[in-house]
MIKOL-424307 format. One record per residue (C-alpha): x, y, z. Coordinates in pm, whole numbers. Example, Ala and Ser with C-alpha at 12.3 -4.5 7.8 and 13.67 -1.06 7.14 Angstrom:
BEGIN
((1230,-450,780))
((1367,-106,714))
***
This chain:
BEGIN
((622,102,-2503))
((898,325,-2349))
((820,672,-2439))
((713,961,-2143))
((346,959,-2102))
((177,1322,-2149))
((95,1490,-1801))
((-167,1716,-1696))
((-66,2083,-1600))
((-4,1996,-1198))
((190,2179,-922))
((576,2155,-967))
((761,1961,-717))
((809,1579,-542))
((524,1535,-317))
((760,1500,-43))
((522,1454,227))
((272,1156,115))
((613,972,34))
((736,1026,441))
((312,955,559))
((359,622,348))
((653,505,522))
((545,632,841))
((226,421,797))
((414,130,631))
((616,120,944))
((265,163,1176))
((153,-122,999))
((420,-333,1099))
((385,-310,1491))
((-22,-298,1438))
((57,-735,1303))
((315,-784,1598))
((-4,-629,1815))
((-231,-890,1654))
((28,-1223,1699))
((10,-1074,2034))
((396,-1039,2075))
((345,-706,2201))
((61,-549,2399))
((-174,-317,2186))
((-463,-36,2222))
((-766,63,1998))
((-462,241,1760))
((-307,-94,1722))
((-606,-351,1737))
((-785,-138,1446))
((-411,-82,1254))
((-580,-258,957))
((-780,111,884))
((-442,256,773))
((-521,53,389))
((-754,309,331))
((-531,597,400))
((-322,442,144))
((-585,339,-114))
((-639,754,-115))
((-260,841,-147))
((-267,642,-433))
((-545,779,-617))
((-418,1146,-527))
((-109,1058,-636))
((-182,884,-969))
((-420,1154,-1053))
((-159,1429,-979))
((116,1210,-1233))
((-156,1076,-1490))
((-460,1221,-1463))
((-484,1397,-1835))
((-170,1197,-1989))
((-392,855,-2063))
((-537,962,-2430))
((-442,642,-2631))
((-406,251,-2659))
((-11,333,-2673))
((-38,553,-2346))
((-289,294,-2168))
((-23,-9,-2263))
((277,246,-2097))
((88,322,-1779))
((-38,-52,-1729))
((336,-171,-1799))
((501,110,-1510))
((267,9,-1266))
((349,-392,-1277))
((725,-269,-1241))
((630,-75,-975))
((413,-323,-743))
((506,-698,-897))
((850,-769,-863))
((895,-767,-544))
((569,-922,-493))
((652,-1274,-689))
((1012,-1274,-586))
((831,-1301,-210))
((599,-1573,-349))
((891,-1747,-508))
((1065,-1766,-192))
((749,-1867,7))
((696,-2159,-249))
((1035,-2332,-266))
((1003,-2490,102))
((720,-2636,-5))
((839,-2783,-341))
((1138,-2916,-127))
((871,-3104,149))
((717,-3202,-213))
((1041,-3358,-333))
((1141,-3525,19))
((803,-3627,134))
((550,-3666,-125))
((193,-3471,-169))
((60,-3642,86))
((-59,-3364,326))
((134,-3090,133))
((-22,-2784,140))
((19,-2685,-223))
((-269,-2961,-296))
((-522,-2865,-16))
((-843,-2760,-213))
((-911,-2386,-171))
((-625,-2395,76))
((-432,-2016,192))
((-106,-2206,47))
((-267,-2414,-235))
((-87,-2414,-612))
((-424,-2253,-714))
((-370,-1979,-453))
((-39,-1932,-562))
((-97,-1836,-903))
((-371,-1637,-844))
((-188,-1384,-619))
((103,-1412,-899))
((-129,-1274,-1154))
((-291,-1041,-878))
((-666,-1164,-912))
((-610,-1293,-547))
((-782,-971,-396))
((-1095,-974,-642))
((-1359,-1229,-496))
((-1251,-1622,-489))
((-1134,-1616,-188))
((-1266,-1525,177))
((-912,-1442,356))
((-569,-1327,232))
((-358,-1604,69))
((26,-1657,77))
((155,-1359,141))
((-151,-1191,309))
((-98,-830,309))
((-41,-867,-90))
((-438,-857,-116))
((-389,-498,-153))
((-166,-495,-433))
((-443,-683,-601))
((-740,-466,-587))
((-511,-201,-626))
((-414,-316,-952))
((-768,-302,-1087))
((-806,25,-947))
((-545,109,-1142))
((-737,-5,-1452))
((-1027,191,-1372))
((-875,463,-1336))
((-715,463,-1662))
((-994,406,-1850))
((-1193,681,-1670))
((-899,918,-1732))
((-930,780,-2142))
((-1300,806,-2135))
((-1403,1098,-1911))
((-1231,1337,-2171))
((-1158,1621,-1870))
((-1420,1511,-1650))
((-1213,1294,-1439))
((-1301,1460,-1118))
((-1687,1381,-1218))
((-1636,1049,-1226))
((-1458,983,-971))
((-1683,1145,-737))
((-1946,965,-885))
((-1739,633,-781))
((-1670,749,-453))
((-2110,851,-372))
((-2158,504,-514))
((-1899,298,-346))
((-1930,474,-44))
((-2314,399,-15))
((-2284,56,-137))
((-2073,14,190))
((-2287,203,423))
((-2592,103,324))
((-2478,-273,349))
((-2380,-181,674))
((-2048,-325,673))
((-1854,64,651))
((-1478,-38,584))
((-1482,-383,763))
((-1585,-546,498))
((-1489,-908,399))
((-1277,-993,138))
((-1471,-1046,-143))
((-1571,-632,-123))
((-1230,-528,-66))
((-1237,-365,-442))
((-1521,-156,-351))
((-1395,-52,-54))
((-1014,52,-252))
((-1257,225,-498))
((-1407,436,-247))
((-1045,545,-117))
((-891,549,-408))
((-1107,789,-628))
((-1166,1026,-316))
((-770,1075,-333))
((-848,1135,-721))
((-1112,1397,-671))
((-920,1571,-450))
((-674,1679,-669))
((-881,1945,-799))
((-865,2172,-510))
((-504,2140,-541))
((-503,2257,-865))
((-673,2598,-723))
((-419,2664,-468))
((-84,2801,-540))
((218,2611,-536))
((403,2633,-221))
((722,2879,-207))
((1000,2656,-57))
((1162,2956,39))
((907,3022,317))
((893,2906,676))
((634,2649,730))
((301,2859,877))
((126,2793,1193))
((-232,2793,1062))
((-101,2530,825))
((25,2322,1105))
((-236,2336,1341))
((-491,2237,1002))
((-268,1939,983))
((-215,1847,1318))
((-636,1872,1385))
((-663,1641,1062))
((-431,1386,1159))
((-609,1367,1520))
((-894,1296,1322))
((-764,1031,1144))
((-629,892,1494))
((-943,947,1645))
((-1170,769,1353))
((-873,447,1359))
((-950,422,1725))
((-1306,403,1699))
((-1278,88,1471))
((-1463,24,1144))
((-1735,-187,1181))
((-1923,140,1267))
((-2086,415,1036))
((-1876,727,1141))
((-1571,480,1003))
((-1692,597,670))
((-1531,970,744))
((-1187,825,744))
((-1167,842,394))
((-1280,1233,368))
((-1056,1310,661))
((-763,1132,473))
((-846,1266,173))
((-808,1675,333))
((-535,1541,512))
((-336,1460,166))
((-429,1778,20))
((-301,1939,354))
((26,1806,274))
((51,1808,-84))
((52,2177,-11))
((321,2120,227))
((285,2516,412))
((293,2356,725))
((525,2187,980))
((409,1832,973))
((444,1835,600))
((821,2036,653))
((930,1700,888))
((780,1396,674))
((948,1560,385))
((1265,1479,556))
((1486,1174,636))
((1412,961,820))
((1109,968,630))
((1168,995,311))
((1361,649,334))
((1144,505,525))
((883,618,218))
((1133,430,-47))
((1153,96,160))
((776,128,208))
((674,-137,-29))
((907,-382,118))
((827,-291,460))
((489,-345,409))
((528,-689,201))
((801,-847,364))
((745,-807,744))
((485,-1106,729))
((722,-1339,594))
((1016,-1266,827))
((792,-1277,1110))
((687,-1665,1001))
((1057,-1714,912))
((1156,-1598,1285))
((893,-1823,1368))
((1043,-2112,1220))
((1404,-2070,1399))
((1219,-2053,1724))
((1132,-2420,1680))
((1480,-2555,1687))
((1695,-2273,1790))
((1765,-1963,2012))
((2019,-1710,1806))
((2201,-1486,2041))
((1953,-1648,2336))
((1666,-1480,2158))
((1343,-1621,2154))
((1111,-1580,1833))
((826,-1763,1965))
((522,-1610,2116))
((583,-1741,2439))
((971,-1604,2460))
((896,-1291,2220))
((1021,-986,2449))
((1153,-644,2382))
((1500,-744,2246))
((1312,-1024,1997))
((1059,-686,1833))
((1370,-455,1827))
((1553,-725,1630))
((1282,-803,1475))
((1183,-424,1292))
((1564,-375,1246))
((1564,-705,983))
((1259,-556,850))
((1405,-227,747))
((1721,-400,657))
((1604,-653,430))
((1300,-338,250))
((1648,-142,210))
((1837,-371,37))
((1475,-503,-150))
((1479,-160,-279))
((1806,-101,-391))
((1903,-475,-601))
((1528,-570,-635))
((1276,-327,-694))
((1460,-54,-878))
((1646,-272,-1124))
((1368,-450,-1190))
((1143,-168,-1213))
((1364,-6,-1488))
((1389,-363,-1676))
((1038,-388,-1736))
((988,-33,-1777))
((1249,24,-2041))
((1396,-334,-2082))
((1740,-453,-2142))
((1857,-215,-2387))
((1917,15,-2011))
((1812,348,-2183))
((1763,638,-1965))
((1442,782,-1870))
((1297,1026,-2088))
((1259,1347,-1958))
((951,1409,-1779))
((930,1021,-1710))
((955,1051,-1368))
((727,1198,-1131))
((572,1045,-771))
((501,712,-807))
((154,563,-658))
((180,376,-324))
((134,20,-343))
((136,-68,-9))
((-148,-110,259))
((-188,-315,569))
((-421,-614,637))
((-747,-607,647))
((-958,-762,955))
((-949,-1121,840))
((-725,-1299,1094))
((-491,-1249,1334))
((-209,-1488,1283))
((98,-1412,1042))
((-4,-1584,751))
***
C-alpha cells in the first residue's frame, strides 16, 4: 500500500496559511494550560483556550477534503489513506506514552504494585488506560476525562473522523459536500438541543469533532468556485479587513465561553475564516504563510502533545531541585520559569519533528525499502492537534 492516492481537481498550491493558524493556535494552546495550572494569570481568552479544538477539528476536515476528497474510490485507496494518517498522528503519540509509562514500570520493579497506578481500576494512569489511548479508542466513550497524556483525546476522535470521512468520500459517489452538511445539521443539533453547545463531556467529544470537522469539509466547495489566488499580487485590503472581522469573531465567540448557545457559531465563523485564508488575497493570510509560522505549523503536533508532559516533568525537578535557581513549582513559577518553560517546548516539538515524526512517518508510509514519494503524494497534511477540552485543570 504505497502508491499516490487519486486527488480531486483542487486549487494549486500549499495551503500556507492554515499550516501558520495551526501553529499559532498550537502555541495559544500552550499558555491557555499554564493559565489553567495557574502559573500565569489568565482572561476569558485564556480560561476558555480549550474552544481552539474546534478550530482545529475544521482545519482538518477542510484540509483532508481539499487532499482526499474524490481520491478514496477503493479498498486499496481506503487501506493507503488509513495507513498515512497513523504515520501522521501515532508516532509521536506512543513514543510520549512510552516515555510516560517507563517511570512507572521502574516504581513497579523497585516497589511492588502495591499502590501503583498502572493497577488502579478505571484509573487516568491505569494499564487499561494505557492501551486504550495506544490504539486511540481513548477519546470514544469509556472514559469521563482525558487519560495519560490528556490532550491526546483529540487525536482519538480525530482518528474516527478520519474513518468517516473516508467512507463518506467512498460512498457519497460526488456528493461529499451533501453529506457532510447533513453531519454537520445533525451533529450540530444533537449538541444544541442537548444543551451542552461545545462543552460537552467526554463521552460526546466525537460528536462534537464531527460537527467541526465536516463543516471544514463542506466548505471546500466554495473554494472550488473561487479562483486560485495570483501570488504575484499584493495582498488586498477588502481581503484583510474580511479576515481580520472573522478572526475577531472567533476571539469574540472564545471569550464568551461554550457552555452557551451562541458557542455553536464558532464553528461557522471558523469554517469562513479557513476559506478566507485558503484563498490567501489578504494580509493576515500573506504573514501566517511566513516563518515564524510556518515552523511553528511543522512543530505543531509536538507542541501541542508534548507541552503537558514537560510541564509534569518540570514539575517533578521542582520537588528536589532548583536548576539555575529556577523554580518549577506553582508556588515559585515566575516569568523566567514560563519563558524557559515555552523555549523547551519548541525545542523538544523541533527536534520531535525532525528524528521522530518525519522518519517515522515515511517508515510506515512507504516502509524500509526508503523509496521516494510518488509524485503527487504529497499535498497538506490534516492537523492532528487540538487543545484540551474543559475536563480539569491540572496537567495531567
Amino acid at each position: 500500500m504505497t502508491g499516490p492516492l487519486p486527488t480531486i481537481a483542487t486549487p494549486k498550491g500549499k495551503l500556507g496559511a492554515l499550516d501558520g493558524l495551526r501553529g499559532l493556535a498550537a502555541s495559544w494552546v500552550v499558555i491557555h494550560h499554564l493559565s489553567t495550572n495557574r502559573l500565569i494569570g489568565g482572561g476569558a481568552l485564556l480560561a476558555n483556550g480549550w474552544l481552539l479544538v474546534d478550530v482545529f477539528f475544521v482545519i482538518s476536515g477542510f484540509v483532508l477534503a481539499y487532499r482526499y476528497g474524490g481520491g478514496i474510490a477503493s479498498r486499496a485507496d481506503l487501506g493507503r489513506f488509513v495507513q498515512r494518517r497513523i504515520a501522521r498522528i501515532w508516532p509521536l503519540h506512543a513514543a510520549i506514552l512510552l516515555l510516560m509509562l517507563l517511570p512507572r514500570l521502574a516504581s513497579l520493579v523497585v516497589h511492588g504494585a502495591a499502590g501503583n497506578q498502572l493497577f488502579e481500576p478505571g484509573g487516568h494512569h491505569s494499564l487499561g488506560a494505557f492501551f486504550a489511548s495506544l490504539f486511540l479508542i481513548h477519546g470514544m466513550g469509556p472514559y469521563s476525562d482525558a487519560v495519560w497524556n490528556g490532550p491526546s483525546w483529540t487525536l482519538s476522535v480525530e482518528f474516527f473522523a478520519y474513518l468517516l470521512f473516508a467512507g463518506s468520500v467512498m460512498l457519497a459517489r460526488g456528493r461529499l459536500t451533501i453529506v457532510a452538511c447533513a453531519l454537520v445539521v445533525a451533529a450540530g443539533t444533537v449538541l444544541t438541543v442537548s444543551g451542552v453547545y461545545l462543552a460537552v463531556p467526554m463521552e460526546w467529544a466525537f460528536l462534537r469533532c464531527v460537527y467541526g470537522f465536516f463543516a471544514g469539509v463542506a466548505v471546500l466547495a466554495l473554494l472550488r468556485r473561487l479562483p486560485p489566488p495570483d501570488p504575484r499580487r499584493r495582498p488586498g485590503a477588502a481581503a484583510t479587513a474580511i479576515e481580520l472581522l472573522l478572526g475577531a469573531a472567533i476571539v469574540a465567540l472564545i471569550a464568551g465561553g461554550g457552555q452557551r448557545p451562541s458557542a455553536m457559531l464558532l464553528i461557522p465563523a471558523c469554517a469562513a475564516m479557513v476559506l478566507a485564508l485558503a484563498v490567501a488575497r489578504g494580509w493576515v493570510a500573506h504573514i501566517l504563510a511566513r516563518e515564524p509560522f510556518q515552523s511553528l505549523g511543522a512543530w505543531s503536533l509536538g507542541i501541542y502533545l508534548l507541552h503537558i508532559p514537560i510541564l509534569n516533568v518540570l514539575y517533578g525537578i521542582a520537588r528536589r531541585y532548583r536548576p539555575l535557581g529556577l523554580d518549577f513549582s506553582k508556588a515559585g513559577w515566575g516569568t523566567a520559569e514560563s519563558v524557559v518553560f515555552l523555549v523547551l517546548v519548541l525545542a523538544v516539538a523541533a527536534a520531535a519533528h525532525i528524528w521522530l515524526e518525519r522518519p517515522a512517518r515515511s517508515l510506515l508510509t512507504y516502509g524500509f525499502a526508503g523509496r521516494r514519494r510518488p509524485a503527487g503524494a504529497g499535498g497538506p497534511a490534516a492537523s492532528a492537534i487540538a487543545p484540551h477540552p474543559p475536563s480539569g485543570k491540572e496537567a495531567t
